[in-house]
C-alpha positions in Angstrom: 131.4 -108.4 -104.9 128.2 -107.0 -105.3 125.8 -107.2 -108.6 124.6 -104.0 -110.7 121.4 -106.2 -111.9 118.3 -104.1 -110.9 116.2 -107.2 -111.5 112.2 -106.7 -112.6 110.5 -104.5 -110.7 106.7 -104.1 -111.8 105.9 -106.7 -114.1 102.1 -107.7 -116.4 101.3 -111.1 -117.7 99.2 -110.9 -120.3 96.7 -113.7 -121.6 94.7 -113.5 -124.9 92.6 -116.2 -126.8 89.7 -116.3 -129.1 85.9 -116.8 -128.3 84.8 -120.3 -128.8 83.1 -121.2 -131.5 79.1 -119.6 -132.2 76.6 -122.0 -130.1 79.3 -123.5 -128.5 80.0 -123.2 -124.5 82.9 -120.4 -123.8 86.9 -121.2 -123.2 87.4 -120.1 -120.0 91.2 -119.2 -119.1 92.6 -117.9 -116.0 96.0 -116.1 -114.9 96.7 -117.6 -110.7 100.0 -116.5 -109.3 101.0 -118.1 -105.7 103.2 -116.8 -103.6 105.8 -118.6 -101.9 108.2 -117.2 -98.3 110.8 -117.2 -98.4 112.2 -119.7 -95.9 110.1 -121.9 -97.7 110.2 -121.1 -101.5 109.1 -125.0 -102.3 106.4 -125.1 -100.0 102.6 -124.4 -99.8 101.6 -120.6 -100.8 101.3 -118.3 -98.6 99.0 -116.7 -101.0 97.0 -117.2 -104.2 95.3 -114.2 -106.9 93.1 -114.8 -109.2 89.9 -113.7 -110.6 87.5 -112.2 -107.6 90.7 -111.8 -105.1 94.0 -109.7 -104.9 97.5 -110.0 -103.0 96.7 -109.0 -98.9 98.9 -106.0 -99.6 97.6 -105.0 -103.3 100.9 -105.6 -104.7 99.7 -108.6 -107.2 96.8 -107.4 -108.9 94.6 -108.8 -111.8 93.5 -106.2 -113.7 91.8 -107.6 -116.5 89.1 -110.5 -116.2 87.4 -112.3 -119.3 85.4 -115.2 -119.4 85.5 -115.8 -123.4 88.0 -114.5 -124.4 85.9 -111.4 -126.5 87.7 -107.9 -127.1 90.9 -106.9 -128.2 94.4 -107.3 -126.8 95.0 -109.1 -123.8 92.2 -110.6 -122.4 93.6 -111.0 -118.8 96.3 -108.5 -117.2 97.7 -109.8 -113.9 100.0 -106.7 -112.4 102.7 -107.8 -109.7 104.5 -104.9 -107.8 107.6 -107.4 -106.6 109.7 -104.8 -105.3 106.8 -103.3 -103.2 106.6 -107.8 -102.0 107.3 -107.8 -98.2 111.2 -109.4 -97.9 109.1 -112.6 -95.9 108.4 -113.5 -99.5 110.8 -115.0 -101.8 109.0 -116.6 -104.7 106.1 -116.1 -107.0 105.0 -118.4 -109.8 102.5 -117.4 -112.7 100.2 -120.0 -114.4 97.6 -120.0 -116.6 94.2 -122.6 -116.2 91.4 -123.6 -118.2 88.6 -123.8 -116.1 86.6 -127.3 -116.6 82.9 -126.2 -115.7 82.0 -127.1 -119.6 83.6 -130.3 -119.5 87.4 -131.4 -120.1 89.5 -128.5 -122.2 92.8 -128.2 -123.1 94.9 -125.3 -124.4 95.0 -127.1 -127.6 91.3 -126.8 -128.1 91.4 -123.2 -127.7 92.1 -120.5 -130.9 94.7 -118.3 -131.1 96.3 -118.3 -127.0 99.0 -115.9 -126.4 100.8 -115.6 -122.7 102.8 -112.5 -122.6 105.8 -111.6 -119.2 106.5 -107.5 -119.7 108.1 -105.0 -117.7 106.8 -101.6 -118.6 107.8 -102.1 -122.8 110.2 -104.5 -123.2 108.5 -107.8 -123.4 110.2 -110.7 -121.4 109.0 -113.3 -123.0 106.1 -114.7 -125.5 104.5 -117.9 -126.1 101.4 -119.2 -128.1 101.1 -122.4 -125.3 101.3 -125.0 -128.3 104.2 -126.7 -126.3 101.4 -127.9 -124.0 98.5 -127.8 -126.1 97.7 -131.3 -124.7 97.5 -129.5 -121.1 95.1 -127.8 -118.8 97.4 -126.1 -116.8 100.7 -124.6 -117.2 102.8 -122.3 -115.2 104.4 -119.7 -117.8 106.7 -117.4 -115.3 108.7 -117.5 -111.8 110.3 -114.6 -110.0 112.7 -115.4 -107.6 113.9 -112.9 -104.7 118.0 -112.7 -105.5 118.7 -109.8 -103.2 117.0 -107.6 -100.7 115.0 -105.6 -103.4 116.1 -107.6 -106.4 113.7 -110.0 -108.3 114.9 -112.4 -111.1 112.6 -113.5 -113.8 112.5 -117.0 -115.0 110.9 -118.4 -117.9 109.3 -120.9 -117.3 106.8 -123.4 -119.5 105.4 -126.8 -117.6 102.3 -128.4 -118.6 100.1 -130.1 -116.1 96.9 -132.1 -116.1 94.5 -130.7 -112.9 91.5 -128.9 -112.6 91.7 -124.9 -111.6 92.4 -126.3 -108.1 94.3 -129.3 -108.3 96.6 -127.1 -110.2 97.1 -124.4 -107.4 99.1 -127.3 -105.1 101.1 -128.3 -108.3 102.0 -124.8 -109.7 104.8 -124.0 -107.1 106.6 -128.0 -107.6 110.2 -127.6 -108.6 111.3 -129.7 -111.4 114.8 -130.6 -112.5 
């Protein structure tokens, strides 16, 4: 029997968080989505995006870069075109980082963080990170190939203690 689920197609996560305090060093928060094949969806990435680099084929995209969180809405915008994903790929999981060049920062010690999964208007999902405040990474999504062109979307919310990239060899571990 064949399923009628379209699955996500083009999908934006969203990341937004207040400017540190005045004459204090800036939060610095990152959206990094790896990609995974998929004859190995547990393995090591085949690829990583974040800030300064883009998916070989364009298809994962951030669109949106900030460094202090200053300016309205979302801060950071990473853009993933999963349908357009070559069928070698079978897995992609979203995280978000705080980078550590100021010293040690966790989401708890930034104001007002928001992650937000969308496809086009309906919003997938919406979290405020509080559930790992004590954290300095976290993945926050996970699409999962389910068919030749079909994607499913996973919510997902781990916390993990690593630096920006310590975090990138955690981010695709699956947990029972």
């Amino acid at each position: 029997m064949s399923s009628l689920s379209k699955g996500v197609g083009t999908v934006e996560v969203g990341l937004r968080w207040d400017p540190s305090p005045m004459g204090t060093a800036p939060h610095d928060l990152d959206i990094v989505a790896a990609t995974y094949r998929a004859d190995a969806p547990d393995g090591d990435p085949a690829y990583v995006v974040h800030f300064d680099s883009r998916s070989p084929d364009g298809t994962i995209t951030l669109t949106r870069d900030s460094r202090t969180g200053q300016g309205f809405g979302f801060d950071e915008v990473l853009k993933l075109e999963l349908t357009r994903l070559a069928p070698v790929h079978g897995r992609v999981v979203v995280g978000v980082v705080v980078q550590q060049k100021h010293g040690r920062r966790t989401f708890g010690e930034v104001a007002k963080t928001q992650v937000r999964v969308a496809e086009g208007i309906t919003e997938l999902w919406k979290d405020d990170l509080a559930a790992v405040a004590g954290s300095t990474a976290a993945v926050v999504a996970e699409f999962v190939r389910t068919g030749p062109a079909v994607w499913e979307y996973r919510p997902a919310l781990r916390g993990e203690e690593a630096d920006p990239q310590g975090f990138l060899a955690l981010m695709g571990r699956v947990t029972e």
